[in-house]
matplotlib code that plots the C-alpha trace (Angstrom):
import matplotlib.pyplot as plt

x = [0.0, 2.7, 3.9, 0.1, -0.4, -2.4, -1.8, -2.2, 1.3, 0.0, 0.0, 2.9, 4.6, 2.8, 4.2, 7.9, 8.0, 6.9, 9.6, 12.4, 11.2, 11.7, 14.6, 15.4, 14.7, 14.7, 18.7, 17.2, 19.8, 22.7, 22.6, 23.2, 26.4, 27.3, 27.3, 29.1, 31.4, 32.8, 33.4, 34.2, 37.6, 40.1, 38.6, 41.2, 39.9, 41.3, 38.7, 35.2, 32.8, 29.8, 27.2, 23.9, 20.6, 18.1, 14.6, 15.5, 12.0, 11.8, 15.7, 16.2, 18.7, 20.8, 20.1, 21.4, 24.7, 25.0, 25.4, 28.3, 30.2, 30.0, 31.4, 34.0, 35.2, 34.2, 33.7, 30.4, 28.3, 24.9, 22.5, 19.3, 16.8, 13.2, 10.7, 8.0, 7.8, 6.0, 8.9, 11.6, 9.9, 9.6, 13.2, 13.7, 12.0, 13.6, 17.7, 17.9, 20.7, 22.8, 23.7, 22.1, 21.4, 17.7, 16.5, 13.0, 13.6, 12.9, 16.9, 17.5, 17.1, 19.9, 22.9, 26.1, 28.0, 30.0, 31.0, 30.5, 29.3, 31.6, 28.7, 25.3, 23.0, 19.2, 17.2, 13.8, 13.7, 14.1, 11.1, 9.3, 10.5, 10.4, 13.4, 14.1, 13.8, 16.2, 18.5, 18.4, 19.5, 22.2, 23.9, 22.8, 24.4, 27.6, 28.0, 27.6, 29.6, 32.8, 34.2, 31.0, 27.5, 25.1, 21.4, 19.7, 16.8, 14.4, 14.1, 10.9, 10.1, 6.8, 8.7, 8.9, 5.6, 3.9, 5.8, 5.8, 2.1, 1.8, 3.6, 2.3, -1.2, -0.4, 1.6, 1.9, -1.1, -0.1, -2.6, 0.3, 2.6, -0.3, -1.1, 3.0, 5.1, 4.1, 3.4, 7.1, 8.4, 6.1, 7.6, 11.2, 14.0, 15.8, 19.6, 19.5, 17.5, 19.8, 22.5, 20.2, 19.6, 23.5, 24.5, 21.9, 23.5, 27.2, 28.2, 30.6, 32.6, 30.1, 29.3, 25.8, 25.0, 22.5, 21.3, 19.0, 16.1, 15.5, 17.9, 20.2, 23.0, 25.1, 27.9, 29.8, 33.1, 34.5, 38.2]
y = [0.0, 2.5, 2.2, 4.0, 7.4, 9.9, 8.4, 11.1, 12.3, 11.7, 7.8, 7.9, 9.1, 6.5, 3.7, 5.2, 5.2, 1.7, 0.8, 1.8, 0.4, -2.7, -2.0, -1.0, -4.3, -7.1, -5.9, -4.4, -1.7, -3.7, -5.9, -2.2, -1.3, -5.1, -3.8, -0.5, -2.0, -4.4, -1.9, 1.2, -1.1, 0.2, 4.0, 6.1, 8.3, 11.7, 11.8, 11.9, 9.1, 9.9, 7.0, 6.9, 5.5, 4.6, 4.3, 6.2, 6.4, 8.3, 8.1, 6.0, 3.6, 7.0, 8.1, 4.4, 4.6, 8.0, 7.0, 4.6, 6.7, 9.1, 6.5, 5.7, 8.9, 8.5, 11.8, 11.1, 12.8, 11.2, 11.3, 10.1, 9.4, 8.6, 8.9, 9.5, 13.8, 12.6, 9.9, 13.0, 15.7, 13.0, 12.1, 15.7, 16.1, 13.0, 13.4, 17.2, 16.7, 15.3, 16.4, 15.0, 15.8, 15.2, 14.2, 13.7, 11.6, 7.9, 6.9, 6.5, 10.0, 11.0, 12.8, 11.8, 13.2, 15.7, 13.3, 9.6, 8.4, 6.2, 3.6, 3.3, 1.1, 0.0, -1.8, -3.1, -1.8, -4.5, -6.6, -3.3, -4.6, -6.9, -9.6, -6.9, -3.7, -5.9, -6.3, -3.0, -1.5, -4.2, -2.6, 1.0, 0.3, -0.8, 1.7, 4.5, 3.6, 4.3, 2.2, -0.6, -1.5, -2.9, -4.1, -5.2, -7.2, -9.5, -13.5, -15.1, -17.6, -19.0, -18.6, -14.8, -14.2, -15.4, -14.1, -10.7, -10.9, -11.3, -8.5, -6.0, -7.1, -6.9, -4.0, -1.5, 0.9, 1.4, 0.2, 0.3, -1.9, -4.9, -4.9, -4.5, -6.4, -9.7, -9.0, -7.5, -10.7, -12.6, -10.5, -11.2, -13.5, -16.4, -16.8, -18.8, -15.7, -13.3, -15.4, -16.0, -12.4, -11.3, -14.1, -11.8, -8.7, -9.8, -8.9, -11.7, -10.0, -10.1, -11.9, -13.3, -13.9, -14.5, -12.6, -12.4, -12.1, -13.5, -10.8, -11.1, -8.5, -8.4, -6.7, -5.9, -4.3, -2.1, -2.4]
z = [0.0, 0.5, -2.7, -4.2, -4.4, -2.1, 1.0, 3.9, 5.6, 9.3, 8.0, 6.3, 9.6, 11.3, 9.5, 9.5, 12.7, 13.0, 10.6, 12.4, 15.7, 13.6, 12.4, 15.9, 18.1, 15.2, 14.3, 10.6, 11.5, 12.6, 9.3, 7.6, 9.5, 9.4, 5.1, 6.0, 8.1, 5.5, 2.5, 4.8, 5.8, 3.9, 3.8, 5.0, 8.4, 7.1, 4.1, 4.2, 3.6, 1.2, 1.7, -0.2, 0.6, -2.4, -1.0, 2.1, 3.3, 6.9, 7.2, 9.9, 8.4, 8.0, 11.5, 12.7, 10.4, 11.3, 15.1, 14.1, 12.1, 14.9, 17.7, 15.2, 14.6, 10.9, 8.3, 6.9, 4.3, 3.0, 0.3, 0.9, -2.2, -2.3, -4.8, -2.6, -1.4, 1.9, 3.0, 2.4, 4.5, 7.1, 6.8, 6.9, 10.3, 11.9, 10.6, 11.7, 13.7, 10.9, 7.4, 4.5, 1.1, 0.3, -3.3, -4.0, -7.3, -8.9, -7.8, -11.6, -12.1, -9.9, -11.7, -9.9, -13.0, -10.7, -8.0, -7.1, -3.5, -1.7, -0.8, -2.4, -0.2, 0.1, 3.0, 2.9, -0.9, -2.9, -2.8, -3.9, -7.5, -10.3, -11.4, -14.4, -12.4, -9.6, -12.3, -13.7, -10.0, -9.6, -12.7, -11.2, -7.8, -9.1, -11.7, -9.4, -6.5, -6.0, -3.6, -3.7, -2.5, -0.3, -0.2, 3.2, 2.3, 3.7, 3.2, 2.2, 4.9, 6.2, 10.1, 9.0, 7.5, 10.3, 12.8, 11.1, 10.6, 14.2, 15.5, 13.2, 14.2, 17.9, 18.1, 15.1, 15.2, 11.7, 8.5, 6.6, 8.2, 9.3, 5.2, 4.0, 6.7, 6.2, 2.3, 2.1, 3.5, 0.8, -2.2, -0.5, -2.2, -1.2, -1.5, -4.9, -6.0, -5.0, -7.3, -10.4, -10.2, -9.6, -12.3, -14.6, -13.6, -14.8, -11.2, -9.7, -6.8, -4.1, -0.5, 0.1, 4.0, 5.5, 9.3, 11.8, 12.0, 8.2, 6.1, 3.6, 3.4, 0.0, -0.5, -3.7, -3.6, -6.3, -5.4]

ax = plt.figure().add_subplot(projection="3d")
ax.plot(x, y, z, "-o")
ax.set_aspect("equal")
plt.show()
């Protein structure tokens, strides 16, 4: 449902709010620094990391990665991109205490002629798309990173569905999240996806691992 149009903005706040108390206490955002960790490795601490988030939705995955760079003593920039107005003046709202660029743009249509980020990543974005459109953002991600990618994304499991279901129904006040948490884990991919759809995307140099609760993080290195 949150991907149709005319959706009011007090129930698009609702429902990011509920998403990053999700991210929060089922280690959504851990599985994204586990991704930053891994390619920010060999980043040198004197320059300044640019990391980009397509589908950035109410920016709490930036908030979360945000916090580590900080306790690591990490220069950060970030981009966050999201097609949907509402989701950036949330964002907006929620990540005032750090800096952020804010595009309000299908990801595709993002001009990184002048400068490349560092990282490019997604969470919880994925299974918003078709095997083509999956592939086409594969090649998209890696041609527009400069130092590599990663994608946090859920794994399609009856365990998670029903588990999912039953939070959202107990908990989450949120219309949104009790109709798209368990149908996002219905739409997700399991790992022999993930490879038919890398194989696909000609892109070989890459780790596939899976994390709790039901994730898969892949990361794809540039060099």
């Amino acid at each position: 449902m949150l991907d149709e149009q005319g959706i009011p903005f007090a129930d698009i706040q609702q429902n990011m709010k509920a998403l990053n108390t999700i991210n929060t206490y089922l280690g959504g955002h851990a599985v994204s620094i586990a991704g930053l960790k891994k390619i920010a490795s060999s980043f040198h601490s004197k320059d300044t990391l640019t990391i980009c988030e397509i589908g950035c939705g109410g920016g709490d995955n930036l908030l979360a990665l945000a916090k580590w760079c900080k306790q690591k003593n990490v220069k950060v920039d970030f981009i966050g991109i999201d097609i949907k107005p509402a989701c950036i003046e949330f964002a907006k709202q929620q990540c005032d205490t750090i800096d952020v660029q804010w595009i309000s743009s299908d990801y595709l249509q993002t001009d990184f002629s002048n400068k490349k980020p560092d990282i490019i990543f997604s969470s919880l974005f994925c299974h918003h798309f078709k095997e083509d459109e999956l592939v086409q953002m594969l090649h998209w991600m890696k041609q527009h990173a400069a130092k590599g990618f990663f994608i946090n994304d859920l794994h399609r499991h009856p365990l998670a569905y029903y588990s999912i279901k039953l939070v959202a129904t107990v908990f989450s006040r949120s219309y949104l999240v009790k109709n798209d948490a368990p149908l996002s884990v219905a739409r997700g991919f399991k790992r022999n996806e993930w490879q038919q759809l890398l194989e696909w995307a000609g892109i070989k140099n890459y780790s596939l691992q899976w994390k709790w609760a039901f994730r898969h993080l892949i990361i794809c290195s540039n060099g």
